[in-house]
VOBA-1610 file (N, C-alpha, C; in pm, whole numbers, padded with zeros to 5 digits, always signed):
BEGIN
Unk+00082-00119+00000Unk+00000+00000+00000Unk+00087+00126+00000Unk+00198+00064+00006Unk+00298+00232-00030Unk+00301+00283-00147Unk+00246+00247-00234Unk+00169+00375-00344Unk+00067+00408-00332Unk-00034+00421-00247Unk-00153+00503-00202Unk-00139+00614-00192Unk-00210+00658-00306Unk-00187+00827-00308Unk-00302+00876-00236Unk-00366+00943-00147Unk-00433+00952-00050Unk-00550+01090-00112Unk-00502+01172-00236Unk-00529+01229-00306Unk-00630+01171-00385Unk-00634+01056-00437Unk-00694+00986-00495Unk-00840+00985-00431Unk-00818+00908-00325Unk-00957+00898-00201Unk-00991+01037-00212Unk-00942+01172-00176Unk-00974+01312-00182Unk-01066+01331-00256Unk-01013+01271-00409Unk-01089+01349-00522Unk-01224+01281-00568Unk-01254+01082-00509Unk-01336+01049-00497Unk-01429+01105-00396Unk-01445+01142-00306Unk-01471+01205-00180Unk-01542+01309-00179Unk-01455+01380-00284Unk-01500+01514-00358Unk-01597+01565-00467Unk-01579+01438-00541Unk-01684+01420-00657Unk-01829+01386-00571Unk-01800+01331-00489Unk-01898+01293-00436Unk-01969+01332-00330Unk-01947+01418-00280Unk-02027+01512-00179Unk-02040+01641-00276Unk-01934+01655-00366Unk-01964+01757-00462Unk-02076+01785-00552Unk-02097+01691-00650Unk-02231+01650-00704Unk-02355+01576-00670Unk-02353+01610-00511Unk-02464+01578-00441Unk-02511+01713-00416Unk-02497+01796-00476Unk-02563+01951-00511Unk-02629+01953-00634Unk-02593+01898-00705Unk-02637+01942-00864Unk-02783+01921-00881Unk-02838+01794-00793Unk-03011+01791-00831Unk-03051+01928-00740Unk-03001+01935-00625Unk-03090+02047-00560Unk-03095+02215-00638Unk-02941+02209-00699Unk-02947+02330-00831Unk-03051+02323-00933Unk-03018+02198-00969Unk-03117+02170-01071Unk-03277+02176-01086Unk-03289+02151-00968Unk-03426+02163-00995Unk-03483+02263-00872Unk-03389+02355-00868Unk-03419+02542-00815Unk-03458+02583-00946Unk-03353+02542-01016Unk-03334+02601-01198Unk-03467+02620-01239Unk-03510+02483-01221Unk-03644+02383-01322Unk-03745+02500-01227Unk-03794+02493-01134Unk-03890+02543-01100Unk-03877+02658-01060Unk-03802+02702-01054Unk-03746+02904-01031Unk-03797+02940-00897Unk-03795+02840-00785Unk-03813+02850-00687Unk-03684+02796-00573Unk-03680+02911-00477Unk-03571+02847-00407Unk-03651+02905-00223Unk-03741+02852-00241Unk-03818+02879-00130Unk-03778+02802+00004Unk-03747+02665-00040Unk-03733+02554+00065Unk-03603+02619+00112Unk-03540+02683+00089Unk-03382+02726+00124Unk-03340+02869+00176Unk-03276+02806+00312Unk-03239+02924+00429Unk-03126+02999+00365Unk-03147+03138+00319Unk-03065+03215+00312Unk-02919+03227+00417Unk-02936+03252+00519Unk-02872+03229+00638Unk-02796+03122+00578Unk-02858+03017+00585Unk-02788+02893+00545Unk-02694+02881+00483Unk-02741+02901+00325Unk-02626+02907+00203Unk-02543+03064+00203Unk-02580+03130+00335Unk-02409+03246+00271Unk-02339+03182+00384Unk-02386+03077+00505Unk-02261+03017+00586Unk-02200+02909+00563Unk-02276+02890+00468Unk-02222+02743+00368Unk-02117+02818+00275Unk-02147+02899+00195Unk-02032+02949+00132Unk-01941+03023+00179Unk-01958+03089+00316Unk-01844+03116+00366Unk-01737+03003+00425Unk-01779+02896+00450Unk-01702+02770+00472Unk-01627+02722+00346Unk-01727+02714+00234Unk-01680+02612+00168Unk-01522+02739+00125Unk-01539+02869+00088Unk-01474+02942+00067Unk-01302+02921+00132Unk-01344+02926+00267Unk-01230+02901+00402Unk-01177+02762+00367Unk-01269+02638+00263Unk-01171+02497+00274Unk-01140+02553+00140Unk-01171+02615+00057Unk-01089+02609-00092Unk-00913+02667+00014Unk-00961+02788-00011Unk-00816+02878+00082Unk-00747+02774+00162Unk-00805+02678+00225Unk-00725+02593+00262Unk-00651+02499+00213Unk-00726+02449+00127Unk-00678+02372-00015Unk-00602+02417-00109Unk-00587+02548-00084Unk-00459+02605-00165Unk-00358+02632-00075Unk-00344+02673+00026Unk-00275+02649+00101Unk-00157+02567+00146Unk-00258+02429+00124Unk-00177+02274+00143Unk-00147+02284+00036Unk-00176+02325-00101Unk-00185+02222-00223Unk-00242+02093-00216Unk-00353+02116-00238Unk-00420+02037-00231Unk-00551+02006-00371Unk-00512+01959-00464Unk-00641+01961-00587Unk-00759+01924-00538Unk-00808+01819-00451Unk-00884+01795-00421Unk-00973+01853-00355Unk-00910+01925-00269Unk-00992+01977-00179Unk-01018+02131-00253Unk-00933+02177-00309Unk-00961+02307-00427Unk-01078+02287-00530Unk-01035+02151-00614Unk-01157+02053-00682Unk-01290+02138-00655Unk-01289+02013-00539Unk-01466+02004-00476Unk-01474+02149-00424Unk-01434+02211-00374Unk-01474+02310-00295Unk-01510+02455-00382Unk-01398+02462-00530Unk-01470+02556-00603Unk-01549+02523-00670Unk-01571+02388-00702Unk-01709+02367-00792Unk-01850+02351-00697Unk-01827+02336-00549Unk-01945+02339-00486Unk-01965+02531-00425Unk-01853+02663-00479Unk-01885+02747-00430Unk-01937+02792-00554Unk-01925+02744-00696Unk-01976+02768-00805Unk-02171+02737-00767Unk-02203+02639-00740Unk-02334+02569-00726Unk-02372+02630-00612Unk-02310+02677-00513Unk-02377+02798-00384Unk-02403+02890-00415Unk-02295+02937-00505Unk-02336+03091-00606Unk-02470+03098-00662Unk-02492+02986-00732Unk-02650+02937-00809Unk-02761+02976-00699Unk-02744+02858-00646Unk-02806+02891-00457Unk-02844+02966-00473Unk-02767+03047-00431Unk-02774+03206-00338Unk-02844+03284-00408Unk-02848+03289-00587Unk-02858+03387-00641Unk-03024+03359-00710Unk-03055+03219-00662Unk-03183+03191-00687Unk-03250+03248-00565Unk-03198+03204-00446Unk-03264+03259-00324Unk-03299+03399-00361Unk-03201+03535-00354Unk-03231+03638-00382Unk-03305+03706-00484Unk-03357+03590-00562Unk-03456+03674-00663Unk-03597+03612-00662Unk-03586+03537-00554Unk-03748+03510-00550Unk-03822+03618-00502
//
């Protein structure tokens, strides 16, 4: 197991809590409603996810840069559905 790149697990990890956003985007999109969703919520969600990218660059880290700007990309969505209902 001494070639276990531990990065690897990261980026599975990542894909995968990552695109466990995309239906809830998706179908804000579809119905132009983002009612079910705490404002509050998603700007402290994106202030986190924000703080692990920065962290992930930090370490150097792809993975955690990965997932974290493509899930502050899909908070952006979020957020910006929230504010125009």
């Amino acid at each position: 197991m001494s070639n276990f790149n531990p990065e690897i697990l990261g980026l599975v990890a990542a894909a995968i809590t990552t695109f466990a956003w995309v239906p809830q985007v998706y179908k804000m999109y579809k119905e132009r409603n983002a009612s079910g969703v705490s404002l509050t919520m998603a700007l402290l969600f994106f202030v986190g996810i924000t703080l692990w990218f920065i962290y992930g660059y930090l370490i150097e880290s792809i993975s955690i840069m990965v997932a974290n700007g493509i899930t502050l990309i899909l908070q952006c969505m979020i957020i910006i559905y929230k504010l125009k209902e």
